[in-house]
Structures are given as structure tokens and as C-alpha cells.
N, CA, C and O atoms as a Tinker XYZ file with bonds, in Angstrom:
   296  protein
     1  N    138.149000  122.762000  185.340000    73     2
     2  CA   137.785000  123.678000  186.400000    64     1     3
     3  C    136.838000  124.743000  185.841000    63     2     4     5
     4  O    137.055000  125.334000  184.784000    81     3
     5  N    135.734000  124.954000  186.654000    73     3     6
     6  CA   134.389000  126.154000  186.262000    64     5     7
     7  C    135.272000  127.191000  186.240000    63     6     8     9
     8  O    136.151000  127.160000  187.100000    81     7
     9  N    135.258000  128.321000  185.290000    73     7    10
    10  CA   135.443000  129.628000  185.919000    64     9    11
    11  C    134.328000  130.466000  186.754000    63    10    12    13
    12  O    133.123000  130.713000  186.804000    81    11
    13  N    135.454000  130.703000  187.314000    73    11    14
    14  CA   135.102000  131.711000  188.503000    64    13    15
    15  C    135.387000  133.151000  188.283000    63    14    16    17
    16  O    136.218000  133.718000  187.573000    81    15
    17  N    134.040000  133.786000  189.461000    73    15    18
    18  CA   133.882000  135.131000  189.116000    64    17    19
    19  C    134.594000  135.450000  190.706000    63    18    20    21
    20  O    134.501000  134.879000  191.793000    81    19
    21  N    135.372000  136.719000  190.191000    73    19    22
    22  CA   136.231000  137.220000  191.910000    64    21    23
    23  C    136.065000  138.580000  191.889000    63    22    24    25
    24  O    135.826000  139.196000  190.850000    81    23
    25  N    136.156000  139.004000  192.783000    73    23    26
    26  CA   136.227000  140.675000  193.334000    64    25    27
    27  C    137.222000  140.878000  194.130000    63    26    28    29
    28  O    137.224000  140.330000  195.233000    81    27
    29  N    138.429000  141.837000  193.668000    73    27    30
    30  CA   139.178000  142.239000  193.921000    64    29    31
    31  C    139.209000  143.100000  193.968000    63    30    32    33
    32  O    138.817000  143.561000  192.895000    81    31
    33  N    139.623000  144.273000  195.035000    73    31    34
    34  CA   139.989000  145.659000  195.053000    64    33    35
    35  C    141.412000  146.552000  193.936000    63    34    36    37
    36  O    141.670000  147.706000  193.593000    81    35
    37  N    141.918000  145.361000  193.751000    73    35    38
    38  CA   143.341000  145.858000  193.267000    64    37    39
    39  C    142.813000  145.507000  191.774000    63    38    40    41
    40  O    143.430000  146.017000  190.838000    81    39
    41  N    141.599000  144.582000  191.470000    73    39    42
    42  CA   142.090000  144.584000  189.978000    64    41    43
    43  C    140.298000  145.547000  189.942000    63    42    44    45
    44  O    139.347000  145.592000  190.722000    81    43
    45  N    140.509000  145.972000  189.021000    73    43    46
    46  CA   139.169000  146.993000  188.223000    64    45    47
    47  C    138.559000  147.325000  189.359000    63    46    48    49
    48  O    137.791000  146.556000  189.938000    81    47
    49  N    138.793000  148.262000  189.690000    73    47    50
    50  CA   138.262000  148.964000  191.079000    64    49    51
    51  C    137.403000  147.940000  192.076000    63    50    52    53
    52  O    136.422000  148.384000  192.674000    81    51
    53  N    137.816000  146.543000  192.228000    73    51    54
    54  CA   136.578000  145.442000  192.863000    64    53    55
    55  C    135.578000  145.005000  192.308000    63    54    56    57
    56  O    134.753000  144.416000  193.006000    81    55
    57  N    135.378000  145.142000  191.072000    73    55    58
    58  CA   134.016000  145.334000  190.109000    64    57    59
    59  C    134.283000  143.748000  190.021000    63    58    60    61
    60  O    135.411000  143.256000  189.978000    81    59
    61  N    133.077000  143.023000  189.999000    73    59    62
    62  CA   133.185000  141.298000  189.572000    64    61    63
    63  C    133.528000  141.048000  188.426000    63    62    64    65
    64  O    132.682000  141.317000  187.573000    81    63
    65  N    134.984000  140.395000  187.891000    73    63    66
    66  CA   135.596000  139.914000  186.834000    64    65    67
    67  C    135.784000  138.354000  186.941000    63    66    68    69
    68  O    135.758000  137.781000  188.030000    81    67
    69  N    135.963000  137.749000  185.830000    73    67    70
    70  CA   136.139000  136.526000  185.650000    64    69    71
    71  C    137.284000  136.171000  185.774000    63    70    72    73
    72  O    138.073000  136.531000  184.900000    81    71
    73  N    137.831000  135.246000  187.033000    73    71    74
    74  CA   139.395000  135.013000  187.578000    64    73    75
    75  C    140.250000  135.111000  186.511000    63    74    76    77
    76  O    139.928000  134.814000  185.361000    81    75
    77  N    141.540000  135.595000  186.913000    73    75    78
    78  CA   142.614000  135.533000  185.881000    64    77    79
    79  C    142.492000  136.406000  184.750000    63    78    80    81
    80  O    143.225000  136.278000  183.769000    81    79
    81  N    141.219000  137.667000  184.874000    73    79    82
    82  CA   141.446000  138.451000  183.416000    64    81    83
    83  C    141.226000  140.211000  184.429000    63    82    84    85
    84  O    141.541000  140.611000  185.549000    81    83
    85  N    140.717000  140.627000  183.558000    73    83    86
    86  CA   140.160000  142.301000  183.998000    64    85    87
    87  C    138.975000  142.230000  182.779000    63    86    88    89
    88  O    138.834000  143.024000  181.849000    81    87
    89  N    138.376000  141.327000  183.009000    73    87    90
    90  CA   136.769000  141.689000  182.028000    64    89    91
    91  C    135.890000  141.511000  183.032000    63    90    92    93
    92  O    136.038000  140.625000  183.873000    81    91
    93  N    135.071000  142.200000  183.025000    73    91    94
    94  CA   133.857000  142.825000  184.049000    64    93    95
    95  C    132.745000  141.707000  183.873000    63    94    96    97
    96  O    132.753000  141.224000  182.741000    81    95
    97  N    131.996000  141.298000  184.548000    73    95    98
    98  CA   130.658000  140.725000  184.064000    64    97    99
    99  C    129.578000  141.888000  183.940000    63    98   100   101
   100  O    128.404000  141.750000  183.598000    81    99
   101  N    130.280000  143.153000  184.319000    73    99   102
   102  CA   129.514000  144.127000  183.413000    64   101   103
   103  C    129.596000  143.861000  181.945000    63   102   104   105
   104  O    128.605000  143.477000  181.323000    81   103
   105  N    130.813000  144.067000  181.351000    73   103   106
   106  CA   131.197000  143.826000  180.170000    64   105   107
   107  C    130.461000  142.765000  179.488000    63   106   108   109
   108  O    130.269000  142.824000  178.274000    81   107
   109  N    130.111000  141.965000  180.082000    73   107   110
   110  CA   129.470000  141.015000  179.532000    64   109   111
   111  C    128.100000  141.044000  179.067000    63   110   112   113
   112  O    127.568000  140.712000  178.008000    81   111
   113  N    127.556000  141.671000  180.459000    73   111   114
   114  CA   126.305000  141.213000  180.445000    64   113   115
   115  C    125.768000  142.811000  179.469000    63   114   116   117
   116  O    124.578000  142.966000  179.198000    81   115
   117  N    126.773000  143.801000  179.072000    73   115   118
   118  CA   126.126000  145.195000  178.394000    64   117   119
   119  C    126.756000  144.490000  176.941000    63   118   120   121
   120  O    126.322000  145.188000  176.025000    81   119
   121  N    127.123000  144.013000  176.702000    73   119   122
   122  CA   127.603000  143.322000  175.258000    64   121   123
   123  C    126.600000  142.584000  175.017000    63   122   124   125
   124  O    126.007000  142.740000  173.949000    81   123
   125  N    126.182000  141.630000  175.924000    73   123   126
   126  CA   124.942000  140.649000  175.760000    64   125   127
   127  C    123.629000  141.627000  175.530000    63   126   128   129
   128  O    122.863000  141.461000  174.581000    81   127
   129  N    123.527000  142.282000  176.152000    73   127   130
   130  CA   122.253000  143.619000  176.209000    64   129   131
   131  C    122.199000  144.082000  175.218000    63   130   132   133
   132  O    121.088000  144.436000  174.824000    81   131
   133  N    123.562000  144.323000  174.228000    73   131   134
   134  CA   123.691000  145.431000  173.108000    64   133   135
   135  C    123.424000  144.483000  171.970000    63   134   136   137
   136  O    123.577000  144.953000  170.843000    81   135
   137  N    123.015000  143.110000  172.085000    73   135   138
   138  CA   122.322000  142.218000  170.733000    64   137   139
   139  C    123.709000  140.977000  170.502000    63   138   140   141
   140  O    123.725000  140.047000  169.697000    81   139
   141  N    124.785000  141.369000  171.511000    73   139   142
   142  CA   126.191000  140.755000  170.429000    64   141   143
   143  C    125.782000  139.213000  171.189000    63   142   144   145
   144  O    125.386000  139.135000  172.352000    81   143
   145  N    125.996000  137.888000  170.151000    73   143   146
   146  CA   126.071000  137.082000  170.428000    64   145   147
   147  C    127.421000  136.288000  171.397000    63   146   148   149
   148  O    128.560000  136.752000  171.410000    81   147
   149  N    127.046000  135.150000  172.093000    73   147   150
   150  CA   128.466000  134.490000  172.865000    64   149   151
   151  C    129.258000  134.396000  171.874000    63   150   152   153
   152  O    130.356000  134.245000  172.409000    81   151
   153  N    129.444000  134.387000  170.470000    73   151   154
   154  CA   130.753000  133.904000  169.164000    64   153   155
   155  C    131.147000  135.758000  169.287000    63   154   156   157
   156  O    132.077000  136.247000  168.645000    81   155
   157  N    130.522000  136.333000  169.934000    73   155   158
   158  CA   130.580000  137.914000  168.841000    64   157   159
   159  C    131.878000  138.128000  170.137000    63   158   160   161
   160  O    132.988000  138.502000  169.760000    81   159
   161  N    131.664000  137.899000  171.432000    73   159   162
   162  CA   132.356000  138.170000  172.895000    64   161   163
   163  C    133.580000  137.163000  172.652000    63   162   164   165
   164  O    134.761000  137.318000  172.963000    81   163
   165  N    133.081000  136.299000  172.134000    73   163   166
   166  CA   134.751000  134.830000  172.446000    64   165   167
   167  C    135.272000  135.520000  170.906000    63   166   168   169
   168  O    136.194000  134.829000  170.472000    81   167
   169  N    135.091000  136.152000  170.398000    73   167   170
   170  CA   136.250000  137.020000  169.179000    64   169   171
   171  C    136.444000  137.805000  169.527000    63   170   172   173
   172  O    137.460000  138.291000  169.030000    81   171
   173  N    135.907000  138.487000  170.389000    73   171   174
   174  CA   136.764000  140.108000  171.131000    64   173   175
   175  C    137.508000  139.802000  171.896000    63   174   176   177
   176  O    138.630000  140.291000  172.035000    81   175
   177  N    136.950000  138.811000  172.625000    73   175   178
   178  CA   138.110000  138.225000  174.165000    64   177   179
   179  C    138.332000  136.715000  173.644000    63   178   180   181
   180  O    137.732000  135.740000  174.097000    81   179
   181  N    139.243000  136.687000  172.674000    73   179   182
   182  CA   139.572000  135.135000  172.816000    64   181   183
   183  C    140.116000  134.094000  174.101000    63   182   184   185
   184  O    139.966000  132.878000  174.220000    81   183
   185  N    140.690000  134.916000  174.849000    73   183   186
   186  CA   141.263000  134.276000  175.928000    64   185   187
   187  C    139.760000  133.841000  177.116000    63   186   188   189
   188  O    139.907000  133.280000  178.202000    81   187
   189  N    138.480000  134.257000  176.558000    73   187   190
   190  CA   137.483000  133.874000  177.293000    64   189   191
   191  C    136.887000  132.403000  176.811000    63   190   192   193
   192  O    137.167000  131.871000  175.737000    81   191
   193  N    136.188000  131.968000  177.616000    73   191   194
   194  CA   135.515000  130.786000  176.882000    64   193   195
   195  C    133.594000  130.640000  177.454000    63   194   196   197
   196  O    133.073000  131.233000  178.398000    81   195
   197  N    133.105000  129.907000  176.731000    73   195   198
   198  CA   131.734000  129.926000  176.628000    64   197   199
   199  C    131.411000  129.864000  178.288000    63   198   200   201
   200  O    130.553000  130.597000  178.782000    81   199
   201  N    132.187000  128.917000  179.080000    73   199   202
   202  CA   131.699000  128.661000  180.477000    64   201   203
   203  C    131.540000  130.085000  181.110000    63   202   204   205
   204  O    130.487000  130.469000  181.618000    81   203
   205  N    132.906000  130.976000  181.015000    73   203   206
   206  CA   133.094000  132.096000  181.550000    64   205   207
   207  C    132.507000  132.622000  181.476000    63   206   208   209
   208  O    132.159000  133.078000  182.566000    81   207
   209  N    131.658000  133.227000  180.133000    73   207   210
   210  CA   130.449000  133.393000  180.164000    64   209   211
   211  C    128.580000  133.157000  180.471000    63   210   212   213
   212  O    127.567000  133.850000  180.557000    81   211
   213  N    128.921000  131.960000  180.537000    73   211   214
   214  CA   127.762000  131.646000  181.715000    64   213   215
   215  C    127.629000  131.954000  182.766000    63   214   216   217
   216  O    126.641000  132.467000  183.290000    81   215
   217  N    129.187000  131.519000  183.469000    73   215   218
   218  CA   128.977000  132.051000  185.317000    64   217   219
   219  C    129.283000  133.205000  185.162000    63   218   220   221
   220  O    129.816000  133.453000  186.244000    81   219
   221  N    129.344000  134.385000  184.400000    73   219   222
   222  CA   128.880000  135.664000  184.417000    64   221   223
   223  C    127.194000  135.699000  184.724000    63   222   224   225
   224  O    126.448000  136.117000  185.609000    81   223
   225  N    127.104000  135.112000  183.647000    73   223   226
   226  CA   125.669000  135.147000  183.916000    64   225   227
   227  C    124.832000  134.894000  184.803000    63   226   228   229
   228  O    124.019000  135.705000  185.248000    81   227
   229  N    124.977000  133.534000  185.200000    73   227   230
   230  CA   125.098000  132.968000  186.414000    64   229   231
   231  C    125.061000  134.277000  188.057000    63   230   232   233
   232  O    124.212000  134.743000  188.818000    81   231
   233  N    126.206000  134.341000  187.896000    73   231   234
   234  CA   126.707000  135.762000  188.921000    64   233   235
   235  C    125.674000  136.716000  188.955000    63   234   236   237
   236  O    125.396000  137.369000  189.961000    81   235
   237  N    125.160000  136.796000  187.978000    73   235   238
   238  CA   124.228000  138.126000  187.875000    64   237   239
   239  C    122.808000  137.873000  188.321000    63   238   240   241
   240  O    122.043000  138.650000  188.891000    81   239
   241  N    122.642000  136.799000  187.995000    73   239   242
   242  CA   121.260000  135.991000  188.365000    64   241   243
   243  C    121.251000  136.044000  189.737000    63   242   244   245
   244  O    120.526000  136.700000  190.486000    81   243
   245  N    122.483000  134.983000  190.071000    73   243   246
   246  CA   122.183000  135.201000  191.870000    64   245   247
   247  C    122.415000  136.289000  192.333000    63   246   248   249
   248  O    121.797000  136.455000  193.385000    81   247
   249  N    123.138000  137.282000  191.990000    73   247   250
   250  CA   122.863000  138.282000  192.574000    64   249   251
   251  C    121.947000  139.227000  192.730000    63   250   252   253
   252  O    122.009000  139.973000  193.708000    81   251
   253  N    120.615000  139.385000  191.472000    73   251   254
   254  CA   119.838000  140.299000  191.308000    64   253   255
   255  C    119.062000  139.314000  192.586000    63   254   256   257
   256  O    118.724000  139.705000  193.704000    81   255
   257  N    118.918000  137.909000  191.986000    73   255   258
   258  CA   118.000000  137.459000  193.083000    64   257   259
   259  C    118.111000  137.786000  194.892000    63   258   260   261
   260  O    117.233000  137.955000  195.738000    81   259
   261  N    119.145000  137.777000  194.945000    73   259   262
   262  CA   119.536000  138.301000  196.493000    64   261   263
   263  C    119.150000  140.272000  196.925000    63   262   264   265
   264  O    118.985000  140.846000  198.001000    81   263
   265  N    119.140000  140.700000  195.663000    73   263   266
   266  CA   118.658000  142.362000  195.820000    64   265   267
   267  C    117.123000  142.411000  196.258000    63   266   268   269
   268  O    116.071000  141.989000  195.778000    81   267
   269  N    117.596000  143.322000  197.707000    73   267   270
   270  CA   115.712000  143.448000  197.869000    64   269   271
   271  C    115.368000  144.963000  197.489000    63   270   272   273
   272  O    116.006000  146.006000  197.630000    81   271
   273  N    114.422000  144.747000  197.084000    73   271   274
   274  CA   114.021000  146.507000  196.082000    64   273   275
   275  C    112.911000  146.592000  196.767000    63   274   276   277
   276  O    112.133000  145.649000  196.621000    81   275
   277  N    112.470000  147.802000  197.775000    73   275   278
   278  CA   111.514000  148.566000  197.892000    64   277   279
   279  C    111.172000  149.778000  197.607000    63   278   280   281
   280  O    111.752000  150.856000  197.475000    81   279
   281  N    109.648000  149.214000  197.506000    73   279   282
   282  CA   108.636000  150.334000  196.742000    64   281   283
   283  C    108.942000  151.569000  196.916000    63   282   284   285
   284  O    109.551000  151.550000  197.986000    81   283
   285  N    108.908000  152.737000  196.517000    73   283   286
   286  CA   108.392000  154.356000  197.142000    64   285   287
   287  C    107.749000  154.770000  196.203000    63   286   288   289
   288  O    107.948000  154.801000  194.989000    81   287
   289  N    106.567000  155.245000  197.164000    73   287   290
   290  CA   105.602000  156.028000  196.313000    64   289   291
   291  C    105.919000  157.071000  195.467000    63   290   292   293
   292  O    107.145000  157.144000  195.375000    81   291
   293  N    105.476000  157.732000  194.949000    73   291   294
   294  CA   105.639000  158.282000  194.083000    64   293   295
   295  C    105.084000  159.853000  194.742000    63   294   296
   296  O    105.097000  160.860000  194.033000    81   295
């Protein structure tokens, strides 16, 4: 089974976590940002695995893609 990303109100204020934990795909994706490799994240969170980390990624992708950003001048 893929892991899945859920939003819940009751777990981490609704923030998108990867089913069955309280790790953020924030968490992820500012760990990924901060240089740490996928081995550097699956030793902090062993209970994660490489997939989980994709459809974080994943998650984030489709979601930026769905954000519409308009211009304002300046």
C-alpha cells in the first residue's frame, strides 16, 4: 500500500502529515531544503520509508501546481 498524505484537524493542527504518524510534509520538504539527504530523514524517522517520502513530495508538487499566484505591482 502507497503511503498516504492526510489532513486532520485533531492531529498537528490539520497540517498535511503522512497517515499513521505526526510528521509534517513540511518537515520534510524543510529537511530536504536544509541539504539533508532521504538516508539522513529515514535515520531520524525510522518508522518512515523512502515511498513516504516521495508522496510528500509528490503532495507538494500537486499542490503548488494547483496555487494560482497573482501579480501586484509594485
Amino acid at each position: 500500500m502507497e503511503p498516504k498524505i492526510i489532513s486532520d484537524p485533531q492531529v498537528m493542527l490539520g497540517k498535511p502529515v503522512i497517515a499513521g504518524t505526526r510528521i509534517t510534509v513540511e518537515i520534510i520538504l524543510e529537511r530536504l531544503g536544509a541539504g539533508e539527504s532521504t538516508d539522513d530523514i529515514l535515520e531520524a524517522y525510522p518508522h518512515l520509508s523512502r515511498e513516504a517520502i516521495q508522496a510528500a513530495l509528490t503532495f507538494a508538487s500537486q499542490t503548488l501546481r494547483n496555487e494560482v499566484i497573482y501579480s501586484v505591482p509594485a
